[in-house]
N, C-alpha and C positions, 0 to 999 in steps of 0.2 A: 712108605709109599707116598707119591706125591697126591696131592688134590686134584679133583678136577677143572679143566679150565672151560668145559662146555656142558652145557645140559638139555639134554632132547624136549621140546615141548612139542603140542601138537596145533599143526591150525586148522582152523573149519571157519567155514563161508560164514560171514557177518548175519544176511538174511535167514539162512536154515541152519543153525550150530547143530542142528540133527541129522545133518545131511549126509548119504552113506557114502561119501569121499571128503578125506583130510589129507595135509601133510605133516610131512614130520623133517624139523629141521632143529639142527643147532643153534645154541646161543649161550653168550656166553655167560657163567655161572658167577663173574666178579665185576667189579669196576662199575659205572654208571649206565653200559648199556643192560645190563643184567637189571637194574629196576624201572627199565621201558617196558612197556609191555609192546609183545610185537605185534607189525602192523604191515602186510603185503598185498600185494595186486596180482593176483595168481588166476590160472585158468582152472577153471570147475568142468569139468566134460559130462558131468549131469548135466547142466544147464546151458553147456557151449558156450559160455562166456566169460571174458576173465571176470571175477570180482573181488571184493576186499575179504582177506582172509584174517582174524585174529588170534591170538595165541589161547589156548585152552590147557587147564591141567591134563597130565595124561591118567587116561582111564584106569583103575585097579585093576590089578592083572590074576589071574585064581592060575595057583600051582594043579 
């Protein structure tokens, strides 16, 4: 089986990391963009505005 070449992180708003809306996007799992941490200008629809989203581990998941 091969490796993966992407892995799901989550982002949430800079200001409120508590905030009950995030995304979830790809990125890739090798090479140099893989130890960027990610960094996006997204819209928040709590807030109506875009703001700076960063990347966050994702949450533990219970079976």
């Amino acid at each position: 089986m091969a490796k993966k070449t992407h892995v799901k992180v989550r982002l949430v708003p800079e200001a409120k990391p508590d905030s009950a809306f995030y995304y979830y996007v790809k990125k890739p799992s090798g090479g140099e963009k893989a130890k960027v941490k990610l960094k996006a200008r997204k819209y928040n629809p709590v807030s109506r505005k875009h703001e700076i989203f960063i990347e966050k581990k994702l949450p533990p998941h219970s079976k």
